[in-house]
N, C-alpha and C positions, 0 to 999 in steps of 0.2 A: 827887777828880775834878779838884779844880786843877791838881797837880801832873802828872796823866794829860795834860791839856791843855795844860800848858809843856811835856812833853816832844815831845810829838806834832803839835803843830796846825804849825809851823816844816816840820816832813819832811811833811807834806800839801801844804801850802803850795809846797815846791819842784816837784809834782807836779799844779799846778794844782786840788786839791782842797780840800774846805774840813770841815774834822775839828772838829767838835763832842760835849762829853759832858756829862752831868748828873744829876740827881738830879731824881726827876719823885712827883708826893704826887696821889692823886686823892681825894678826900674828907677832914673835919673827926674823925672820933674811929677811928682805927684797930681798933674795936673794933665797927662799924658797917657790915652790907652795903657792897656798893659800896667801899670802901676799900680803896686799892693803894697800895704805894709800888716803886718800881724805882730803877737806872741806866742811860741807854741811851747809846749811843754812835753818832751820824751822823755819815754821809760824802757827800757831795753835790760834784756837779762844779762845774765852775767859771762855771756858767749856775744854779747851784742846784738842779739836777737832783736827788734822791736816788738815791744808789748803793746805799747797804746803812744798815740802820738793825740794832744787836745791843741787843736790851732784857733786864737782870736783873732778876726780880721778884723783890722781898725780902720782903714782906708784902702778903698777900692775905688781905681780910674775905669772905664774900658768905653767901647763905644758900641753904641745900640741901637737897632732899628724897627722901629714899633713894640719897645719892650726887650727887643729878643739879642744879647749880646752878638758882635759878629767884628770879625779881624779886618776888613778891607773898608775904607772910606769909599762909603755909598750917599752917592745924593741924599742928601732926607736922613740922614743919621746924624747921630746927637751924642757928644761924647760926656759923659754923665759920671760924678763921683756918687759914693757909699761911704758915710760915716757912721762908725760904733755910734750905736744910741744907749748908749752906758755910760755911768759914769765911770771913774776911774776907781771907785769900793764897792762899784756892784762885779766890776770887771775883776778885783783882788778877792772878794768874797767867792764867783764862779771858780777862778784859780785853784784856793782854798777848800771847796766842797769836792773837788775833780780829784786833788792831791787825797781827799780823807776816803774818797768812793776808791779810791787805786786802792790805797794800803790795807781797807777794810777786804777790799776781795782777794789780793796777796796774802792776809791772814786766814783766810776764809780755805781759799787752794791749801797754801803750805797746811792746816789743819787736816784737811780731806787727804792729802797726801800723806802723811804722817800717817793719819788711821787705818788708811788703806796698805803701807808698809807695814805695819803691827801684823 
């Protein structure tokens, strides 16, 4: 994620944007309802605004009963994990194509805007 971050927050930067990414952990034993881990990547103007938020979920806990998630330990439920079924360069390649889809339509706006102020 660092490295995703030096390359990238500079080219936001020239476009008044503000390019943030990271690694996000929601609960203590990954083996425990309620526990997620992801990376996501925000884009937010240059008032802070959020533009686009892209989140990868890599690990996902919860507990479910015939399929159907649900928050209360019920007879018959089953507390069931989700793993990315990605590798780790299909996961840097998706990062990658998201990053090039943003700044192609950031070019695309600020053009339309441009022309539209002429």
């Amino acid at each position: 994620m660092e490295k995703l971050l030096k390359e990238n927050k500079s080219v936001f930067a020239k476009k008044n944007l503000d390019f943030d990414a990271g690694f996000n952990k929601e609960g203590n034993n990954p083996f425990k309802p309620d526990y997620s881990s992801s990376v996501s990547i925000g884009i937010a103007d240059k008032n802070g605004e959020l533009i686009d938020l892209h989140i990868i979920k890599i690990w996902e806990c919860e507990r479910s009963l015939l399929g159907m998630p649900i928050s209360k330990n019920i007879p018959g439920s089953r507390i069931i994990g989700e793993l990315l079924d990605e590798s780790l360069e299909e996961v840097k390649e998706e990062l990658k194509e998201y990053i090039e889809e943003v700044l192609n339509d950031v070019k695309f706006l600020l053009e339309r805007t441009d022309a539209f102020l002429k």
